[in-house]
C-alpha positions in Angstrom: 72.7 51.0 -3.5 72.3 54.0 -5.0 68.9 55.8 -5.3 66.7 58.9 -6.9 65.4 61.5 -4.8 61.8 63.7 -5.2 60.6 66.6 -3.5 57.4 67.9 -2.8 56.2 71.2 -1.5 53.6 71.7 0.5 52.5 75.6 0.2 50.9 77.3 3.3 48.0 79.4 3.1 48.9 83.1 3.4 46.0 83.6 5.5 45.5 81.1 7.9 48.8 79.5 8.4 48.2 76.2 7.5 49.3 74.0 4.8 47.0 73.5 1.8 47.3 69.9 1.9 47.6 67.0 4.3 51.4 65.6 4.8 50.5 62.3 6.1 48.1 61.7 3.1 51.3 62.5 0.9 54.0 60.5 2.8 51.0 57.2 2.7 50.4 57.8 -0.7 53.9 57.7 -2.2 54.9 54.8 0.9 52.2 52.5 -1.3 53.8 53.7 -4.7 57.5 52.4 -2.8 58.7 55.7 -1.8 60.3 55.9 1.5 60.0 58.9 3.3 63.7 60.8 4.4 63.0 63.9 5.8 61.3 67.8 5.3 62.7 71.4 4.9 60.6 74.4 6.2 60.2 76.9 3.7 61.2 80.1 5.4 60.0 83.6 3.6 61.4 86.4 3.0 61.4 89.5 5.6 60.5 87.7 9.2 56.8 87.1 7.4 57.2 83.0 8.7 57.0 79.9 6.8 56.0 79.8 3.5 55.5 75.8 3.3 57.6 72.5 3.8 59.1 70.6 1.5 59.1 66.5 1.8 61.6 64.3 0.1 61.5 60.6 -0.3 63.8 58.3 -2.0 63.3 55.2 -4.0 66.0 52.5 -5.0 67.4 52.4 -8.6 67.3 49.4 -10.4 71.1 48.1 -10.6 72.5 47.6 -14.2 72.5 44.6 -15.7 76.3 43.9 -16.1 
């Protein structure tokens, strides 16, 4: 089966530390879409300065092609 993949960042605010938006309200809202949820990435900065933000990925399945 083959499938297509999307990612989404998630920036963190450069003052506080947190991210500017809820993950679990992402990963619900594209699970009801059919979007399955693989994995995340931490966005690392530049210069020790921490994590800029995470990135999610989900996958969906392609249709197969009529033969």
């Amino acid at each position: 089966m083959k499938y297509k993949y999307q990612a989404i960042r998630i920036p963190y605010n450069s003052w506080s530390g947190k991210a500017e938006a809820d993950y679990l309200d992402i990963i619900n809202e594209k699970g009801a879409k059919g979007w399955r949820f693989v994995g995340f990435e931490p966005l690392i900065a530049k210069a020790e300065k921490g994590f800029r933000g995470t990135e999610l990925v989900f996958e969906i399945p392609l249709e197969e092609e009529a033969k």
